[in-house]
N, C-alpha and C positions, 0 to 999 in steps of 0.2 A: 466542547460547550456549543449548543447553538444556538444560531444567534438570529433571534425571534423577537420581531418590532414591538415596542412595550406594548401598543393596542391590542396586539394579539395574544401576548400572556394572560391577559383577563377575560378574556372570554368564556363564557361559561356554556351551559347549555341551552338555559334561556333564548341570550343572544342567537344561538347557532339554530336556534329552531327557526327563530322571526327572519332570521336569513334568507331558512331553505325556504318558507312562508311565502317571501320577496321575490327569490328565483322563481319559485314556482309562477306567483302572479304574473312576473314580466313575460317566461319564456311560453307556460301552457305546460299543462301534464305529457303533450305529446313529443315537446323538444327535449324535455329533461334526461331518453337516454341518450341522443344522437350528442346532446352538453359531455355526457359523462365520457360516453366512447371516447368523445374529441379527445378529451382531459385528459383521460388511462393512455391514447395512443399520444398523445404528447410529453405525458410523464416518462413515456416507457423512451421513445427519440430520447429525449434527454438525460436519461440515465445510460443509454446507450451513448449516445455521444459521452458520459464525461467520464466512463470506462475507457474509451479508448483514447483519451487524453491522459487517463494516467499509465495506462500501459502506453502509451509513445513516450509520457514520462520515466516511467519504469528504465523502461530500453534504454534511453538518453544518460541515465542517472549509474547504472550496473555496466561498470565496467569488466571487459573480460581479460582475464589472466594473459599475459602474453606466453606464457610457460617458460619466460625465461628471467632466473636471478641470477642479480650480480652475488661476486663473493663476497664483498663487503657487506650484504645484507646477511647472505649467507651465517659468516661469520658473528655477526650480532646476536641471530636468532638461537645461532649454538651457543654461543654464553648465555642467554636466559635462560635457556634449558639446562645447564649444567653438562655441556658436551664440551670435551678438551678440542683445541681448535690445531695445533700444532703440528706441522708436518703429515698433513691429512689433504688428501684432495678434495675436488668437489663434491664429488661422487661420493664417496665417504661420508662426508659434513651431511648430508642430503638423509642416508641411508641413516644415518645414527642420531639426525634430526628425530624423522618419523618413528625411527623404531622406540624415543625417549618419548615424544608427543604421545605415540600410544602405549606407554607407560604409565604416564601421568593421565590417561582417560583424554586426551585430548582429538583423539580420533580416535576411530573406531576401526 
């Protein structure tokens, strides 16, 4: 949702012409693009800036796998899947994890 000052929800076209009308008067027909340049290269910093604030948030937020599990987790994720857990190694549990995950379409 965004979230836009009530005055400016009514605006119509009317209004937005007696605007530019007013810019126009104040600045002169000759400053109006060196206004606009300004604005686009300001929009544009500022959209860059807040891309890179979400990718620093990104980065911050996405943890990375350490590639190593305990058995105890192990062992958990093989009973959801219907994998006998009994006198089975690691290795094993891991191997007949994936190969049920890509049974059930869980990977590919």
């Amino acid at each position: 949702m965004l979230l836009i000052p009530l005055f400016l929800q009514h605006i119509g076209l009317p209004e937005l012409l007696l605007i530019l009308l007013i810019i126009l008067l104040i600045f002169g027909p000759g400053k109006i693009p060196q206004l606009a340049r300004s604005l686009g290269e300001a929009i544009r910093e500022f959209r860059k800036a807040m891309q890179g604030v979400s990718e620093e948030e990104t980065e911050k937020t996405v943890k990375k796998p350490s590639g190593k599990i305990d058995e105890e987790t192990l062992v958990k994720l093989a009973e959801k899947l219907g994998v006998e857990t009994r006198g089975k190694s690691k290795e094993e549990l891991m191997e007949e994890i994936l190969a049920k995950a890509k049974e059930k379409g869980l990977l590919e």
